[in-house]
DRENLUMKE-490782 format. One record per residue: residue in one letter; y, x, z of N, C-alpha, C in turn. Coordinates in steps of 0.001 Angstrom, whole numbers, padded with zeros to 6 digits, always signed. Atoms other than C-alpha are relative to their C-alpha. Layout:
N
aYXZYXZYXZ
...
END
This chain:
397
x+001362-000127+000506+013135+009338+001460-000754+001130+000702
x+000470-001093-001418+012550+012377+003695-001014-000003+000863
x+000352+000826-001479+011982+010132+006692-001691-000599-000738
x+001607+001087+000576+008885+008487+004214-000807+001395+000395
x+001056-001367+000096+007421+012162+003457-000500+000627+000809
x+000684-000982-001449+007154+013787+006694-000656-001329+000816
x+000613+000772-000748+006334+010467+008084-001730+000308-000870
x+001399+000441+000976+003144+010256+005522-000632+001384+000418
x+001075-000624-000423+002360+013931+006300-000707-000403+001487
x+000396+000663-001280+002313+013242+009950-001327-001132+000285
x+000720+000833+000528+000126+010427+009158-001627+001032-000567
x+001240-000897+000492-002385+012656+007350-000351+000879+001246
x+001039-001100-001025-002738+015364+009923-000350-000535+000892
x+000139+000441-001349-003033+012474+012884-001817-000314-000523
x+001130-000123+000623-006057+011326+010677-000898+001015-000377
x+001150-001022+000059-007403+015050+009847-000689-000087+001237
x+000244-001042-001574-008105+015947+013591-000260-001221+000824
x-000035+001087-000835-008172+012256+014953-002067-000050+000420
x-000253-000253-001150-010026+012669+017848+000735+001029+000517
x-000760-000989-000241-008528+015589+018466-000555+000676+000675
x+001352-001161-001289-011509+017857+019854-000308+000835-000554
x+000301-001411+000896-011603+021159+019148-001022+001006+000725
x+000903-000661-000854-014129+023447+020220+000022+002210-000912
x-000198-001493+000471-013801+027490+019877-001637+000488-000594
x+001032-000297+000541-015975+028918+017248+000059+001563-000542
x+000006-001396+000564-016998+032521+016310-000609-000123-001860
x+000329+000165+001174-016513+032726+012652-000435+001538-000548
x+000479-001421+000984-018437+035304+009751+001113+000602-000564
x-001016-000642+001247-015465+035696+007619+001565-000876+000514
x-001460+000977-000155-011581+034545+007906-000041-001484-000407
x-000189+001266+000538-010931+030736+007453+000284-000067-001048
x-000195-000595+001734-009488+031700+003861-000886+000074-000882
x+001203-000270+000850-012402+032879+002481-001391-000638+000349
x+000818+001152-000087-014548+030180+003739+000199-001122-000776
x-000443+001247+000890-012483+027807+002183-000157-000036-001104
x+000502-000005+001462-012617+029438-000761-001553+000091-000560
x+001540+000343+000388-016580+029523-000948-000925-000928+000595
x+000273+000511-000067-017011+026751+000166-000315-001868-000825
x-000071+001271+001092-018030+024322-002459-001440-000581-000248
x+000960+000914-000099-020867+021559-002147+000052-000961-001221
x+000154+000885+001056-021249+019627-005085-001389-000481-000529
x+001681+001280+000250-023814+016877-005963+000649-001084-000662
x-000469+001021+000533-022708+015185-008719-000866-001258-000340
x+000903+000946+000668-025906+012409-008966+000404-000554+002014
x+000028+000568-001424-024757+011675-005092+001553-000731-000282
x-001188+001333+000149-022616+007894-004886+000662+000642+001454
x-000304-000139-000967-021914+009480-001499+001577+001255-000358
x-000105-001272+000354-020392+012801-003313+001516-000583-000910
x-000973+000277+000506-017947+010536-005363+000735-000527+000949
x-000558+000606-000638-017117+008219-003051+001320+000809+001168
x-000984-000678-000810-015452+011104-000782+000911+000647-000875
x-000631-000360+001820-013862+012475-004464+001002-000989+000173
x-001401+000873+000064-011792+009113-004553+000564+000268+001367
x-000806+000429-001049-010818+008801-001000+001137+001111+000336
x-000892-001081-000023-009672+012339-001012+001577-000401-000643
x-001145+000794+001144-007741+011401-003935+001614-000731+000775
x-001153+001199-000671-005928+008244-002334+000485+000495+001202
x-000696-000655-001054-005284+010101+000733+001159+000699-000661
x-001224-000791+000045-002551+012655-000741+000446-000590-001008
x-000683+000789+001319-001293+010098-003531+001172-000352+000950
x-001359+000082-001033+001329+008634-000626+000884+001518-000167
x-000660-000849+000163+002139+012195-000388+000492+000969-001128
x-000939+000046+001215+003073+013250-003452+000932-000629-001001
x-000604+000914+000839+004430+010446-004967+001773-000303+001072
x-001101+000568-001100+007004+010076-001204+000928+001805-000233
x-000491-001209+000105+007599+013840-001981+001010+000598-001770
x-000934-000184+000995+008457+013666-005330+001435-001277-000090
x-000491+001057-000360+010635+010584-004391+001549+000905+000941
x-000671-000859-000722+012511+012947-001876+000281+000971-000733
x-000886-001352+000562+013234+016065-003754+000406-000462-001214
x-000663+000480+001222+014685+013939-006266+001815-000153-000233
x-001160+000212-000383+017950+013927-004650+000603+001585-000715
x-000275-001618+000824+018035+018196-005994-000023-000026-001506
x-000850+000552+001035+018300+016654-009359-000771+001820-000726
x+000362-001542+000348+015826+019869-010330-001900-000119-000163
x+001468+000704+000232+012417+019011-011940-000945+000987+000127
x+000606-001100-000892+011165+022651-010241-000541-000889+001073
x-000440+000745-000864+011756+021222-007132-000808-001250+000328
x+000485+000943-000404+010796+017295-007241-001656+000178-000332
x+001456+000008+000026+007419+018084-008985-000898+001634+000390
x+001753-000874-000293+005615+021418-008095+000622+000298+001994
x+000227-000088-001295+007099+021485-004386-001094-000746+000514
x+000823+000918-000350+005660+018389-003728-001334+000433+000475
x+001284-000282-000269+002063+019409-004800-000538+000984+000420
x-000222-000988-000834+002705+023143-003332+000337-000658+001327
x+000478+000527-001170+003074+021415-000110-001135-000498+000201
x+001393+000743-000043+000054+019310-000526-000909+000637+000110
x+000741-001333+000300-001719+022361-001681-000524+000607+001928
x+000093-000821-000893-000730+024206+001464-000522-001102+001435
x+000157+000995-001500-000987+021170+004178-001374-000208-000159
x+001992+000740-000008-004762+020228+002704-000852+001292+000632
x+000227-001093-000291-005430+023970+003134-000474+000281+001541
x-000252+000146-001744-004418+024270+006832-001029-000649+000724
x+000727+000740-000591-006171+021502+007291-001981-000277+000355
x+001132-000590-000082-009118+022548+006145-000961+000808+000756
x+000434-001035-000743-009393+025824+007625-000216-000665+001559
x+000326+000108-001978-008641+024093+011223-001171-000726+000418
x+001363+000599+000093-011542+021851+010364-001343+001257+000673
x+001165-000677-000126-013933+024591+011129+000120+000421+001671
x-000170-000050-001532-012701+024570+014802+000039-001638+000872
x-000219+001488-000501-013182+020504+014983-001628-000518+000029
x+001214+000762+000618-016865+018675+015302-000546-000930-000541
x+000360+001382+001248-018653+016299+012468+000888+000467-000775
x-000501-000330+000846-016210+018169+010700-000337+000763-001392
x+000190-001185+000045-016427+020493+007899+001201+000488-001378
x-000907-000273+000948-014353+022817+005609-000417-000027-001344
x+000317-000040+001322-014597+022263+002120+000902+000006-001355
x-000620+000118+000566-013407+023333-000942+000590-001074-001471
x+000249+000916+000776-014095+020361-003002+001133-001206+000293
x-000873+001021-000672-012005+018288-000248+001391+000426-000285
x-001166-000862-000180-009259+020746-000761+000648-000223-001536
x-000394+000206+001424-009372+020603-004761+000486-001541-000217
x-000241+001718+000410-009212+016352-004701+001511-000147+000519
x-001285+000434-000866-006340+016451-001832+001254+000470-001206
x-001518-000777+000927-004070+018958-004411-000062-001163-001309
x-000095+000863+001224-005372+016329-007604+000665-001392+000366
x-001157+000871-000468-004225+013429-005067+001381+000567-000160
x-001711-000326-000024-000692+015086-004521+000594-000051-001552
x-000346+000212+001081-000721+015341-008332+000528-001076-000732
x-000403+001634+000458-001047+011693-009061+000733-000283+000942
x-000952+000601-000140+001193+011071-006913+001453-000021-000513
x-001093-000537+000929+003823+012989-008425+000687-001279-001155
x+000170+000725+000922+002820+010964-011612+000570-001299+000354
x-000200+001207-000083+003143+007638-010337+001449-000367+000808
x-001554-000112-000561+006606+008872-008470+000768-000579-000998
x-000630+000197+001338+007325+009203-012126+000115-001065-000830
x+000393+001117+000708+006343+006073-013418+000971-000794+000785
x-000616+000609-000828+008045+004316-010281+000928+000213-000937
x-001443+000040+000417+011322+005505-011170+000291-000412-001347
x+000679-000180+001555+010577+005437-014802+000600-001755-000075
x+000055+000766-000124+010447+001779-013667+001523-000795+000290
x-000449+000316-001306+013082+001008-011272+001922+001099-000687
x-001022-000594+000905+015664+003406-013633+000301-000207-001002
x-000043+000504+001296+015456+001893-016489+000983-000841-000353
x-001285+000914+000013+018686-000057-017884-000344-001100+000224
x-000055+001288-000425+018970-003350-015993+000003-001257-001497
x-000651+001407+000893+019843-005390-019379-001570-000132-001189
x+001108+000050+000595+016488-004918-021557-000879-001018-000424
x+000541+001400+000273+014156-007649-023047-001338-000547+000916
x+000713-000314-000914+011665-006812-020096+000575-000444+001188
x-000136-000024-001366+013455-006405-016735+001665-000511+000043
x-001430-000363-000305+016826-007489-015866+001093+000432+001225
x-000335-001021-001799+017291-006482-011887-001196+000241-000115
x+001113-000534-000543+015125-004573-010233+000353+000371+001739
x-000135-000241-001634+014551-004576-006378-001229+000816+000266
x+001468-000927-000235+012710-001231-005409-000943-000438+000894
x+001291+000401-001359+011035-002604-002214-001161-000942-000838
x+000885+001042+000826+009647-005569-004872-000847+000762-000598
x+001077-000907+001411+007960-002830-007277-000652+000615+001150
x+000756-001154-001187+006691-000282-004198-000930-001444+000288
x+001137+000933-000376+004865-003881-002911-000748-000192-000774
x+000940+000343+001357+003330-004507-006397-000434+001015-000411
x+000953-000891-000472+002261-001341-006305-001193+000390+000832
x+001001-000073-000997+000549-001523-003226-000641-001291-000197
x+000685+001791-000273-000814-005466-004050-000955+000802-001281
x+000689-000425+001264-002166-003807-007454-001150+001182+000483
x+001126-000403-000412-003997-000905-005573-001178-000357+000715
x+001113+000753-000515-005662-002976-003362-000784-000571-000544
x+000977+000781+000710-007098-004911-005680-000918+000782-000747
x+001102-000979+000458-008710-001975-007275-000308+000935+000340
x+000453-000988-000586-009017+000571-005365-001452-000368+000668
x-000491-001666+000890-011194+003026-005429+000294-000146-001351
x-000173-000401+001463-010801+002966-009000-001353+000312-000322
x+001223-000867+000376-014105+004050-009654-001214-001719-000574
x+000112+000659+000554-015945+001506-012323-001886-000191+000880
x+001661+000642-000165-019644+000122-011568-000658+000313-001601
x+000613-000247+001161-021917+000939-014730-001327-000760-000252
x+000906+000831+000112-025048-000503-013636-000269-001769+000167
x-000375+001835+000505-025941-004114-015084-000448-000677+001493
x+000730+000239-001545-028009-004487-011489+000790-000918+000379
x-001397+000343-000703-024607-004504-009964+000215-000976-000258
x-000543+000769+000497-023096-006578-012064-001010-001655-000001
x+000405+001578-000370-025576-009631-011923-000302-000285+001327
x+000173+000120-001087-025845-008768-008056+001257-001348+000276
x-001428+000744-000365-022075-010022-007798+000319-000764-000823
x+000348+001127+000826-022553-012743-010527-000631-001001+000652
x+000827+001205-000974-025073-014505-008225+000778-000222+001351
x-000863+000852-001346-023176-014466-005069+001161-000530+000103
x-001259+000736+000299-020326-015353-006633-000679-001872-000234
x+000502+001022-000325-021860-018406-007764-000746-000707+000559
x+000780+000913-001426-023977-019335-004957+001247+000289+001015
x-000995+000181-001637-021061-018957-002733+000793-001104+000121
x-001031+000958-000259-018898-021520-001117+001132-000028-000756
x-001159+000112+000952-016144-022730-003457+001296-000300+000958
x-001054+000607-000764-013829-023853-000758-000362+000222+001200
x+000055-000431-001496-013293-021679+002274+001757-000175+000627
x-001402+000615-000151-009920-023190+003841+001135+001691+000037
x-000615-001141-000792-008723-019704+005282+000475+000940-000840
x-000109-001080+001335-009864-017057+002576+000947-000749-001387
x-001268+000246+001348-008002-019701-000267+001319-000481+001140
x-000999+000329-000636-005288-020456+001673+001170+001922-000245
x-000281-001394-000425-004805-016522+002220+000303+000515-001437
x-000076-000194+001125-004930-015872-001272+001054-000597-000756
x-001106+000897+000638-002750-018679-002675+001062+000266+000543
x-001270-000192-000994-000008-017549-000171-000027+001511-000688
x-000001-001263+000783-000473-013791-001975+000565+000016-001394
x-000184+000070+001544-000337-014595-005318+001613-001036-000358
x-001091+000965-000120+002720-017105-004541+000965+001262+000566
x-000911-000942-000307+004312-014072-002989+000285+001146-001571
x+000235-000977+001642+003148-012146-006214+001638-000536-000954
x-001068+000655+001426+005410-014311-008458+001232-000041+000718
x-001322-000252-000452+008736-013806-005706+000101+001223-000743
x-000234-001454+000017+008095-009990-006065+000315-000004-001615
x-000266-000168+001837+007796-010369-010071+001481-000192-000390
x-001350+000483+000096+011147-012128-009747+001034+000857+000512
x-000756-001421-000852+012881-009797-007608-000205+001702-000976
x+000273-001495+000485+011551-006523-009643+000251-000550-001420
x-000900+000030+001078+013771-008309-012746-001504-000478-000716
x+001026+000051+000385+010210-009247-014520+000735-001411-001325
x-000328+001438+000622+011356-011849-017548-001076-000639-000422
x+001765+000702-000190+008733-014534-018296-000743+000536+001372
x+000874-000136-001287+007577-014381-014803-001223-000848-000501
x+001317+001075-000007+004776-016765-015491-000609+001228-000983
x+001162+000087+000892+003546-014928-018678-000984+001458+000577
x+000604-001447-000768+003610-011723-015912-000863-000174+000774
x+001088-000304-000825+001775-013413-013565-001124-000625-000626
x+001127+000213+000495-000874-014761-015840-000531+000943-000213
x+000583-001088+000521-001536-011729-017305-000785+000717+001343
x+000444-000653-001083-002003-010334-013613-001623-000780+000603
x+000794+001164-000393-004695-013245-013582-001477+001053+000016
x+001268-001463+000145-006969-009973-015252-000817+000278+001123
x+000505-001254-000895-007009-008185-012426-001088-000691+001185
x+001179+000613-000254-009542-010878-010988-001136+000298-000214
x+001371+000050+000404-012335-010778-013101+000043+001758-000388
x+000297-001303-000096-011880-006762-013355-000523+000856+001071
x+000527-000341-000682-012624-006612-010180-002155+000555-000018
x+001553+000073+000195-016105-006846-011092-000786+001543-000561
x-000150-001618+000319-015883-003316-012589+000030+000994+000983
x-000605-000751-000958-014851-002160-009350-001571+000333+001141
x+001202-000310-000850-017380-000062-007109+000117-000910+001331
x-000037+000416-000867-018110-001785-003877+001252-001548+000237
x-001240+001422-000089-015794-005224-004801-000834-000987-000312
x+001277+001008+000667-017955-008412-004350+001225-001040+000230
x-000672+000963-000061-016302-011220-005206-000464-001897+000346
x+000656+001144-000635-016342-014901-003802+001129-000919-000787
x-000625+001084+000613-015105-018213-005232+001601-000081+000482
x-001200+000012-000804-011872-017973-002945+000594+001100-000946
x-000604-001285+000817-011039-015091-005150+001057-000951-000974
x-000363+000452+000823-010398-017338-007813+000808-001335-000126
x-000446+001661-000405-009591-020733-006442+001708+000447+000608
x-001136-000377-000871-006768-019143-004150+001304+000331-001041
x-001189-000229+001095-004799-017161-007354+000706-001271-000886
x-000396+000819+001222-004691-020243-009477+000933-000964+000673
x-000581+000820-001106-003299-022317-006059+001051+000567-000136
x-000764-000783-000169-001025-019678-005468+001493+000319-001371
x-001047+000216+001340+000536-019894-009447+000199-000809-000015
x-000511+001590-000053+000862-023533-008930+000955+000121+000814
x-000877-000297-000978+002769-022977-005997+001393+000469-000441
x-001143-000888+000205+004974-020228-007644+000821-000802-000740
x-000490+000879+000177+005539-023060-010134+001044-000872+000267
x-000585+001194-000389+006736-025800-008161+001077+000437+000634
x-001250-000399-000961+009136-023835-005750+000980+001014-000798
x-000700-001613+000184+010313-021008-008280+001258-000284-000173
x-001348+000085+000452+013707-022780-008957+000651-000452+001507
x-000473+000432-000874+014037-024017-005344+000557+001046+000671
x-000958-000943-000169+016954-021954-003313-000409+000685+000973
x+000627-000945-001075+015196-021011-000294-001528+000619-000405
x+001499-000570+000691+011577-020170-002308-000329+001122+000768
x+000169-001265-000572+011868-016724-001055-000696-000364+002060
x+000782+000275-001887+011356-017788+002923-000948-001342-000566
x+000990+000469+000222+009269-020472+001967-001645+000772-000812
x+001485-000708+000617+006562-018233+000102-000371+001244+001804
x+000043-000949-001632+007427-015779+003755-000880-000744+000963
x+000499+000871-001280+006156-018914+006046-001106+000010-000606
x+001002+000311+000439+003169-019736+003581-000723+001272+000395
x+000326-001118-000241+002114-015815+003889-000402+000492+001231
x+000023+000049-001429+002917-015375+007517-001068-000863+000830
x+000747+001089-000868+001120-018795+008504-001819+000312-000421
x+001541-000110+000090-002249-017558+006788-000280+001322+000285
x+000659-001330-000586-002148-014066+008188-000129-000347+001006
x+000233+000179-001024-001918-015485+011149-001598-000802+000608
x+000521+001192-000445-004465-018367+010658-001430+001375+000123
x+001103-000912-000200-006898-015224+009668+000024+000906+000865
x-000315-000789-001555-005914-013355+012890-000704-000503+001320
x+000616+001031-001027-007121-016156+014741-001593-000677+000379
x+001341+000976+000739-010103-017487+012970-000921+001187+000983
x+000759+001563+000263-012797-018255+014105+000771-001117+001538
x-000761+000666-001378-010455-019794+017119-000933-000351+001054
x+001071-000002-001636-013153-019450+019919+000147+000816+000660
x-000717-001417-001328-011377-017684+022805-000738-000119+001114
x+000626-000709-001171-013200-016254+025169+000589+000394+001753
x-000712+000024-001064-012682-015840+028976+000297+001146+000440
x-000214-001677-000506-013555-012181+029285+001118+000523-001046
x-001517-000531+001146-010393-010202+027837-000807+001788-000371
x-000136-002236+000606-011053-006502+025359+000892+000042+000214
x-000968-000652-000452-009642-004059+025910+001102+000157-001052
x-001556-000346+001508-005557-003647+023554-000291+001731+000568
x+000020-001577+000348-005810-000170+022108+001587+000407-000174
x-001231-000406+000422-002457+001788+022458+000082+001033-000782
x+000168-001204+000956-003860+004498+019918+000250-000680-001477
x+000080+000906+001042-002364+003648+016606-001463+000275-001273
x+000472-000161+001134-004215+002995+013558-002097+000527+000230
x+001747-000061-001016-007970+003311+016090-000844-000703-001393
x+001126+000843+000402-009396+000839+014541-000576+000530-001798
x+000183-000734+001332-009125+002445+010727-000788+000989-000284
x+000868-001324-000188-009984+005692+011802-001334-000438+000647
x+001392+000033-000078-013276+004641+012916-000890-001601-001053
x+000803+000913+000746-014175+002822+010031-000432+001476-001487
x-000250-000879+001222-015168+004153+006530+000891+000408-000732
x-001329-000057+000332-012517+005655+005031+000621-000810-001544
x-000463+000728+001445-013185+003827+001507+000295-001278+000847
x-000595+001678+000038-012776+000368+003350+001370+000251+000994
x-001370-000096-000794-009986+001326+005735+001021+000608-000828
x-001388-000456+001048-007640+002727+002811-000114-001817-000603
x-000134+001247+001017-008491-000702+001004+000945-001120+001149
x-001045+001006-001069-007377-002594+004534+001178+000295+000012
x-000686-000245-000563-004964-000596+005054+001500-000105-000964
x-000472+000022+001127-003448-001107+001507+000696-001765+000498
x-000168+001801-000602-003865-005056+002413+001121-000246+001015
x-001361+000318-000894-001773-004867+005364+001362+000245-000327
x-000884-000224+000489+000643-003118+004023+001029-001011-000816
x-000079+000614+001235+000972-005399+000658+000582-001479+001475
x-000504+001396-000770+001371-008742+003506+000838+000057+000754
x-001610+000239-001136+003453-007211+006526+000612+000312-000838
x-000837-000369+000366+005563-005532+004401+000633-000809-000936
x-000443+001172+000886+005699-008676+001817+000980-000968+000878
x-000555+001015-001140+006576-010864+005262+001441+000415+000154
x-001189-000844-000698+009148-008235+006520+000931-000675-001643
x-000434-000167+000887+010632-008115+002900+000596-001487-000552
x-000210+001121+000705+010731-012092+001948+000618-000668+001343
x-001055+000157-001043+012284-012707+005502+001672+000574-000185
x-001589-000971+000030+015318-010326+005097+000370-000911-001292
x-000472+001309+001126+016022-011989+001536+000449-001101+000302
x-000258+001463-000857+015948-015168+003159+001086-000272+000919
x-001369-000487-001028+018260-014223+006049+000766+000711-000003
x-001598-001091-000186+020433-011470+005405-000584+001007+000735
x-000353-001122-000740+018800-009021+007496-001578+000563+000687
x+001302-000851+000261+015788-006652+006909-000300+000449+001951
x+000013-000736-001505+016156-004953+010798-000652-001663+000809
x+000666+001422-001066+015708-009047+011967-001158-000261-000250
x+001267+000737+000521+012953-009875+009715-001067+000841+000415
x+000626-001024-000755+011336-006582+011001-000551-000393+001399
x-000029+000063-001376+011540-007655+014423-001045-001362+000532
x+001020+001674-000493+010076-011653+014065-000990+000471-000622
x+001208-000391+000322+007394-009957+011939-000983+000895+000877
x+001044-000694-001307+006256-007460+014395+000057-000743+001435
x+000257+000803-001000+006842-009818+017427-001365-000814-000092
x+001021+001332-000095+004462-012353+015884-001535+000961-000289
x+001288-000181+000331+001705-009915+014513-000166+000912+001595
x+000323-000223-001258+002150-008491+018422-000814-000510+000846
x+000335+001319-000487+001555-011939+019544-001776-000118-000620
x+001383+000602+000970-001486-012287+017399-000793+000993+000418
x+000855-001203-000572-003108-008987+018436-000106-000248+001275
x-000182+000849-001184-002432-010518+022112-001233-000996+000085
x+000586+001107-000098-004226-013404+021686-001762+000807-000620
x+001299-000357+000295-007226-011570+020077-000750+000864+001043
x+000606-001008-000883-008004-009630+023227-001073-001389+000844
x+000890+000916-000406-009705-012972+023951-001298-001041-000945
x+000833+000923+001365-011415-014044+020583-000894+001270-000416
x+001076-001145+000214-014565-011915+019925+000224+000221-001943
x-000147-000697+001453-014892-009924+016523+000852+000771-000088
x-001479-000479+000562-011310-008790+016630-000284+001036+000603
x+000086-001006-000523-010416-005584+017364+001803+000734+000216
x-001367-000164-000108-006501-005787+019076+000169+001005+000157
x-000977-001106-000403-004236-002937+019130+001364+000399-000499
x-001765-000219+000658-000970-001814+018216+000434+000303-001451
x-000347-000509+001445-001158-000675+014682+000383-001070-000585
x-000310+000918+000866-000540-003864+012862+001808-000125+000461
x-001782-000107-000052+003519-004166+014882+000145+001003-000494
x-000748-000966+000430+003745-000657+014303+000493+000414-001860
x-000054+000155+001819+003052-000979+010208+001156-000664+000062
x-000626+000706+000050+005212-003843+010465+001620+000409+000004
x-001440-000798-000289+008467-001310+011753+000090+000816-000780
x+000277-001661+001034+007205+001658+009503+000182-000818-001538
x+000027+000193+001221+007300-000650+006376+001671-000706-000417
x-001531+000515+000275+010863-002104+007070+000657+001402-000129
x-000644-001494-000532+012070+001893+007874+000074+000165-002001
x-000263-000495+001252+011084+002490+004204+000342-000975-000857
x-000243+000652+000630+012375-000470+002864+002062+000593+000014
x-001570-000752+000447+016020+000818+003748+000347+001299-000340
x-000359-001220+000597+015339+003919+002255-000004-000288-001344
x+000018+000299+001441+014222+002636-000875+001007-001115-000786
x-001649+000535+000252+017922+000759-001462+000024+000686-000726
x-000975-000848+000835+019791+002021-004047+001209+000585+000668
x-001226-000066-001066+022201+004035-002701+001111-000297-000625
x-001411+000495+000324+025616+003187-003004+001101+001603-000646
x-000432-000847+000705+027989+005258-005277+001000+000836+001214
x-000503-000748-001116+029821+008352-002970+001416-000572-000403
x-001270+000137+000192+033206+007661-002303+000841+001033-001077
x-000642-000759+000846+034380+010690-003736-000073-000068-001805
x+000462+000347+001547+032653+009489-007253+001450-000215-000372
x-001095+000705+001058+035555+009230-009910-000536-001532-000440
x+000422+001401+000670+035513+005502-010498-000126-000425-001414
x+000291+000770+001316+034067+004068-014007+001226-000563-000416
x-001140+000383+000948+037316+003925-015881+000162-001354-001010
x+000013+001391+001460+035963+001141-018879-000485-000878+001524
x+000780+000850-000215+034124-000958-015821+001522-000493+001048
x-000857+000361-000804+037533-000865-013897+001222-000695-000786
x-001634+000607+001020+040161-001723-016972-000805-001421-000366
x+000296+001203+000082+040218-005324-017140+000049-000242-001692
x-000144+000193+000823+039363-006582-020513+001638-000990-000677
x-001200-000218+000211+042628-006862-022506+000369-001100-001427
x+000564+000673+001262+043591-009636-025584+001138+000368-000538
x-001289-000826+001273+045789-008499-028715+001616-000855+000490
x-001695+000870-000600+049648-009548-027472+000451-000740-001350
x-000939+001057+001184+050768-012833-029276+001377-000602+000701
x-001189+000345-000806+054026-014077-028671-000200-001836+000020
END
């Protein structure tokens, strides 16, 4: 779990500083005491929240991969205030070096959200395990496969993230009307969907879930809540796709290979939307070998929401392959080959924007899938005495 945490900071500081242009500045006062008086607040500015959540969701990975890791010290010092004492100190750093970067700036507002991210992550470390520790035999769960819950985690943020509710009715009959003036039947977007929600109901199965159906109805909610959700417009495919997608889970959930069959359905419509609108071009863009380019120059509220998305599908692909075959490192390998392939082919289809980040997710989400195994009991463990004496029947002659 280590290997997750330092990967995720890493991750954060490539994103603080990404470009990476620093320019020497003569400062009034130490970086310290800038940071600390530096506080901008405008709470009637949508602009003012909007950087409030993202902060947020930025250091949630890292506290939640940190309290995940110092869990092995078995020392509740330790798993929860290191964590957000790192977070603390890394947002800090990051801050201050901000004032030697341009379009940058230091702030202590950015600094307070990053330490309340690391917090919730903590929290939701806690909840994980909470989850995922809980006695196997219960009227709820009866296995649990961690990689299955960490994906339904990430399928559940996407769908609502930011978190941050809509209030005005405006809104709300804005995305009422284009919902119903929109196309009811877009092949791609329901296709893409029904292959999600069909993966939904493996993962439910896999993360021990009993009444799978009445789990994934209930998950049916998180549809029409969207509507609550700042910046979430919804389209008929929203709805058409989930209900496809529970039919689906239906018909195959007793069949023996289900698991790679919901993998191909998944796979075949990330691909088909990789492709779309299939008008290839003669002039070739340029493939970016900078990872994760294309994110970093987007907004950071819609590139956490993509970036959630990808996650939730390669890592569903990677994950419902290995099941299927025996072997997480292979399913790793045909998953990032093909979304290679597909980034390939887009250096000739306009809109797209190929580069390497989508294989590299694809390797980075199998890496933490064999961390998040259960580990296996140490050899040296004294063996379970009652689980090793064979049950015994009263001696009759």
């Amino acid at each position: 779990m280590f290997a997750i945490f330092i990967t995720v900071i890493g991750l954060i500081i490539y994103g603080s500083f990404y470009p990476w242009a620093f320019e020497a500045r003569q400062l009034f006062e130490n970086p310290f005491w800038i940071l600390l008086h530096s506080w901008v607040i405008d709470l009637h500015s949508r602009r003012f929240w909007a950087d409030v959540t993202v902060n947020i969701a930025i250091y949630v990975p890292l506290g939640m991969s940190g309290y995940l890791a110092f869990r092995r010290f078995h020392s509740k010092v330790l798993e929860i205030v290191v964590p957000i004492l790192i977070g603390a100190t890394l947002s800090a750093l990051i801050e201050m070096a901000q004032l030697f970067t341009p379009h940058r700036n230091c702030s202590a507002v950015d600094w307070t959200t990053n330490i309340l991210g690391a917090v919730f992550g903590v929290l939701l470390g806690f909840i994980f395990t909470q989850i995922v520790d809980l006695p196997a035999t219960g009227p709820l769960f009866v296995v649990r496969d961690r990689a299955a819950v960490a994906l339904l985690f990430c399928w559940v943020a996407f769908l609502l993230f930011p978190f941050f509710p809509v209030t005005a009715l405006a809104v709300w009959r804005y995305k009422l009307v284009g919902l119903v003036h929109g196309l009811w039947f877009i092949p791609i977007p329901v296709f893409l969907k029904a292959a999600e929600w069909f993966v939904v109901g493996r993962l439910l199965c896999a993360a021990g879930a009993d009444a799978t159906l009445g789990w994934l109805g209930g998950l049916l909610l998180l549809i029409p809540a969207q509507f609550a959700i700042i910046d979430h417009n919804l389209i008929p495919a929203d709805f058409v796709g989930p209900v496809l997608g529970c039919l689906l889970f239906v018909v195959f959930r007793r069949v023996r290979q289900a698991d790679g069959i919901a993998g191909i359905f998944l796979i075949l419509a990330v691909t088909l939307r990789g492709l779309d609108p299939f008008h290839f071009d003669a002039r070739t863009q340029a493939f970016s070998w900078i990872p994760f380019l294309g994110l970093l120059n987007t907004a950071w509220q819609a590139a956490i929401t993509i970036l959630l998305e990808k996650c939730f599908q390669y890592g569903a692909s990677v994950w419902l392959f290995g099941r299927c075959f025996g072997s997480m490192s292979g399913a790793a390998v045909v998953v990032a080959v093909l979304l290679a392939v597909i980034e390939g082919l887009q250096t000739r289809i306009p809109g797209h924007t190929p580069e390497i980040t989508d294989p590299l997710l694809a390797v980075l989400l199998s890496l933490g899938f064999f961390v998040l195994r259960r580990p296996q009991a140490s050899p040296i463990d004294p063996p379970d005495e009652k689980a090793a004496e064979p049950d015994r029947l009263p001696y009759t002659r």
